[in-house]
Residue, then its C-alpha position, 0 to 999 in steps of 0.5 A: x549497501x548495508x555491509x559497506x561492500x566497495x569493488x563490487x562486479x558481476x561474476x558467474x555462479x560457477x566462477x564466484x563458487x570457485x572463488x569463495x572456495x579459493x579464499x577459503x582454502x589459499x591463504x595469498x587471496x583476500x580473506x575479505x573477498x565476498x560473493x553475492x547471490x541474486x535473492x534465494x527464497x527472499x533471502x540474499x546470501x553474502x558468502x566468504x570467510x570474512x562472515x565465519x563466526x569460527x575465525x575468532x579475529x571475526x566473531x565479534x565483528x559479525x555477530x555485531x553486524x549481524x544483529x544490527x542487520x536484523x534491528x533494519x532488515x528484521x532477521x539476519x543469520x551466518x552459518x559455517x558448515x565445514x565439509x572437511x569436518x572443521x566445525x559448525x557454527x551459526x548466529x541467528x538474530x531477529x529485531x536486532x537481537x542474538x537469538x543463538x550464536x554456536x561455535x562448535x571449537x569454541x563452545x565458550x563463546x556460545x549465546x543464547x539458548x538453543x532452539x529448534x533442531x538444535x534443541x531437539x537433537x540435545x534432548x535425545x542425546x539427553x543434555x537439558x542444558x546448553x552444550x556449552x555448559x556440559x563438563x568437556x571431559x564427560x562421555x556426554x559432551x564427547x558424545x555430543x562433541x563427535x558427531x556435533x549431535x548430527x546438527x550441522x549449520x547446513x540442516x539449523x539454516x534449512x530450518x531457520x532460512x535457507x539450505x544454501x546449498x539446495x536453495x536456487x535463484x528466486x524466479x525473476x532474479x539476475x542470473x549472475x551473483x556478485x563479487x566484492x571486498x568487505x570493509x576491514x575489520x577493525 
């Protein structure tokens, strides 16, 4: 497999929905414990952690391997949505380049320009630039800041792929996802 994921086993939706969450949220579990679902929509969800752009001791490893995931596969995307209001993040490449990468804690290490959903929501809150480049003391950015402009990485991944959390298992796919450890980042 093109993550180099090793342990792989079958698990249940329910179980490998509640481990992700114990991952996430226990700091004994193995932060790089991943879980595989069957294709969605043509798409193949690899969830956990270990791909969240907000964790600063991953981004430069996940946004690498994301665009090299688009040069073989054509496009490969990560998105963080935070239900305890702990961020947005998202990373889009297309032919084995970053179209957009944002982190809403780290505004700096933003790239790419904005687009779609994103673009749009900025232009009615008037911000022509990037996020990234407003003053962070200005009422502007604390505008947008509060509510992240409504753009959250759940509604830019419905537009750019999938909504995983809408998106059911493709007709024919397995009924089960998989469990699995992704390589240490190095």
């Amino acid at each position: 497999m093109a993550l180099g994921l090793t342990e792989v086993q079958e698990t249940s939706w329910t179980e490998g929905v509640a481990l992700i969450d114990e991952v996430a949220h226990d700091e004994e579990e193995p932060f790089s414990t991943v879980v595989v679902t069957p294709p969605m929509q043509g798409w193949t969800l690899v969830i956990g952690p270990y791909f969240g752009l907000p964790y600063t001791q991953q981004t430069a490893h996940v946004t690498s391997l994301c665009r090299d995931l688009s040069a073989v596969f054509g496009k490969a995307q990560l998105f963080f949505h935070s239900e305890q209001n702990d961020g947005e993040a998202w990373l889009i490449a297309e032919g084995g380049r970053i179209l957009r990468r944002w982190i809403s804690e780290y505004p700096e290490l933003a790239m790419g320009e904005p687009f779609g959903v994103e673009r749009r929501l900025l232009d009615a809150y008037g911000i022509t630039g990037k996020p990234e480049d407003l003053d962070p003391d200005s009422d502007l950015a604390g505008d947008w800041a509060a509510t992240w402009g409504d753009c959250w990485a759940t509604t830019v991944a419905e537009e750019s792929s999938i909504d995983p959390t809408s998106a059911a298992a493709d007709t024919g796919s397995i009924s089960s996802m998989l469990m699995a450890a992704a390589p240490t980042c190095e």
